[in-house]
C-alpha positions as semicolon CSV with decimal commas, in nm:
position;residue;x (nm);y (nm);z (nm)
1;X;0,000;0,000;0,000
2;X;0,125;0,337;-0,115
3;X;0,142;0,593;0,222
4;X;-0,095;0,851;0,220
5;X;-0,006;1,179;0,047
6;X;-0,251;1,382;0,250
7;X;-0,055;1,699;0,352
8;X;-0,291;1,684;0,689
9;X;-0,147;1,366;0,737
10;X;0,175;1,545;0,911
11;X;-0,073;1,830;1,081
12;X;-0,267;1,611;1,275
13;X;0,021;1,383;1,393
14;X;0,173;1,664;1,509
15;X;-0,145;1,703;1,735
16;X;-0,196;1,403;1,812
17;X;0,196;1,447;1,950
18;X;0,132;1,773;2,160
19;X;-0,218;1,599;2,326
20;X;-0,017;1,442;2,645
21;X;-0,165;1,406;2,985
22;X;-0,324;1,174;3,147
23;X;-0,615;0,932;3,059
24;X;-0,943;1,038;3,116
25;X;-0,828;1,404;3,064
26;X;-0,965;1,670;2,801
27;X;-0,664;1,605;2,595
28;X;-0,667;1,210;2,592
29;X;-0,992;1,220;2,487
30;X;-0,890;1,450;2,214
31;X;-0,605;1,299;2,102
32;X;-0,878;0,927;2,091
33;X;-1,084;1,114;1,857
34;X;-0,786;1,265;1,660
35;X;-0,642;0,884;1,600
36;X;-0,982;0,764;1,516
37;X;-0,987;1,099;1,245
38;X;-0,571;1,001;1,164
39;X;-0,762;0,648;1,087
40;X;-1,013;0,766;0,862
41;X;-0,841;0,994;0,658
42;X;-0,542;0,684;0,564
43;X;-0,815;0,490;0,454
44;X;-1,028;0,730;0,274
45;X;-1,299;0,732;0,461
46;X;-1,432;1,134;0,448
47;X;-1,800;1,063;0,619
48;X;-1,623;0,892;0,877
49;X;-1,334;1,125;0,925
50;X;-1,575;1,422;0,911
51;X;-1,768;1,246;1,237
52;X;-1,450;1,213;1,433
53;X;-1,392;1,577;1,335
54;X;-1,691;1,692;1,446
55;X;-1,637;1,504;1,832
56;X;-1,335;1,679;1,837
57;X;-1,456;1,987;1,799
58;X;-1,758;1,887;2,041
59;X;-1,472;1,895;2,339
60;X;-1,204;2,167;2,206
61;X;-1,337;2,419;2,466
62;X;-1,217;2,170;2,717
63;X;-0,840;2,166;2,602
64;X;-0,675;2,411;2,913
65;X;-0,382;2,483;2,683
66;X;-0,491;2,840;2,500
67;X;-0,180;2,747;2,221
68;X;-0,290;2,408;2,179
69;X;-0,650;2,489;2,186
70;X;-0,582;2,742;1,925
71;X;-0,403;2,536;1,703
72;X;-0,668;2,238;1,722
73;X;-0,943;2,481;1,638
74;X;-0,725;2,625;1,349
75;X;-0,676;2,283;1,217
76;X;-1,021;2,221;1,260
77;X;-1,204;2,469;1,066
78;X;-0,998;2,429;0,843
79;X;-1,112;2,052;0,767
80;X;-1,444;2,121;0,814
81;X;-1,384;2,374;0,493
82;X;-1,212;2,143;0,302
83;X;-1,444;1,813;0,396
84;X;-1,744;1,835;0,142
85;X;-2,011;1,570;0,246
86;X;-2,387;1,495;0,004
């Protein structure tokens, strides 16, 4: 299997890298819902990757970090312009 060309590919692994803490934290929930996303976009699956966007977003106001928090909303919107579902 070729690896995924997806320049967001690199973007949200670099989130997924900053999320640390503890489980059952803000940011390990997060950084679930940004694997499950990571998951979806490698294997082309935009309805699905567009749900786990969406539960990400559902919790960003939790996320204590205001850099962090910044970025992930950044990175967000951003998707959620680019992610065209019927």
């Amino acid at each position: 299997m070729a690896p995924c060309s997806d320049p967001n590919l690199a973007h949200i692994e670099q989130l997924i890298g900053d999320l640390n803490g503890e489980d059952d934290t803000p940011n390990a929930l997060m950084r679930e819902h940004l694997e499950a996303a990571r998951f979806y976009l490698l294997g082309s699956m935009p309805a699905e990757y567009h749900f786990s966007l969406g539960l990400s977003e559902s919790i960003l106001s939790e996320i204590k970090d205001k850099d962090l928090r910044a970025r992930l909303e950044e990175f967000l919107q951003s998707q959620r312009a680019r992610v065209k579902l019927p």
